[in-house]
Every structure is written in structure tokens, then in C-alpha cells.
C-alpha positions, 0 to 999 in steps of 0.5 A, spaced: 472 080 484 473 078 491 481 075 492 482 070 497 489 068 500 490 061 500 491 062 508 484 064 508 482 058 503 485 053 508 483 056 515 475 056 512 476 049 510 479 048 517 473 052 520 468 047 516 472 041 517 471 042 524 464 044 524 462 038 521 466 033 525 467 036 532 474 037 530 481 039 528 488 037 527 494 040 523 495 033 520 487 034 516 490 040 513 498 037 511 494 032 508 488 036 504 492 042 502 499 038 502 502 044 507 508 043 512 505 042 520 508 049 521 503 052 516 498 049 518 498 052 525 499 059 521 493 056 518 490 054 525 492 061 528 489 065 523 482 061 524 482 063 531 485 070 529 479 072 524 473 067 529 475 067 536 473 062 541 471 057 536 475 053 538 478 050 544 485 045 544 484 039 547 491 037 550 490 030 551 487 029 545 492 034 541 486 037 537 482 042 537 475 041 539 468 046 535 466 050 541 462 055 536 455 055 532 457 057 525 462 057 520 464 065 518 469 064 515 469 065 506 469 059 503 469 058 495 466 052 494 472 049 488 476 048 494 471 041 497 472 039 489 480 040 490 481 036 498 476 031 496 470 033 501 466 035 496 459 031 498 462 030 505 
């Protein structure tokens, strides 16, 4: 059994919320996981630690923008279940 930690889960959530949408803020993941701003940041950091360069931050817009092809990042799929993004 492959056991991911809850930092990994929210940070491949993040990567696929911003896949799909073109963009990230640290208030999508306070409001899906109900996270401090400073977790989600972490959270942010490590997405960026574990897949490089998908994404850029946009200063003016204060969110960061997919600048990658795919996700890479492991995912269970009771996680869009549990942030309401099941269907999404």
C-alpha cells in the first residue's frame, strides 16, 4: 500500500486545480482543505519542489499561473470527493 502524506495529497490537488484552471492561489487550498495561508504556501513549495517549473507566480495577480503539460503529481481520487471537486 502506497501511503501518501497530506502534504503531498493537497499539493497534487493544487497541481490539478491548476492544470485544469490555469491557476492557483494559497486561498483555493485554505478553502478546500481548511489550511492556514502558511500551510498552504508549504503546500505550494513542495508542488514546486517535486514538479519544477509548472509554475510561474503572477505578482500582479498574486497567483500563480500552469505553465506545465500534465500533472505528475499522485493523486487518490477520494480526495476531489472530500474538496468538492468531484465532477469538476
Amino acid at each position: 500500500m502506497n501511503t501518501l502524506s497530506i502534504e503531498h495529497v493537497r499539493a497534487a490537488w493544487a497541481e490539478r486545480r491548476a492544470a485544469r484552471s490555469g491557476t492557483i492561489k494559497r486561498t483555493d487550498i485554505v478553502t478546500a482543505f481548511g489550511v492556514s495561508a502558511a500551510t498552504a504556501s508549504t503546500d505550494i513549495g513542495y508542488l514546486l519542489k517535486h514538479h519544477a517549473g509548472c509554475l510561474e507566480y503572477d505578482h500582479a495577480a498574486r497567483e500563480y499561473r500552469w505553465t506545465a503539460i500534465r500533472p505528475k503529481l499522485e493523486l487518490p481520487e477520494w480526495v476531489n470527493d472530500l474538496t468538492g471537486e468531484a465532477g469538476k
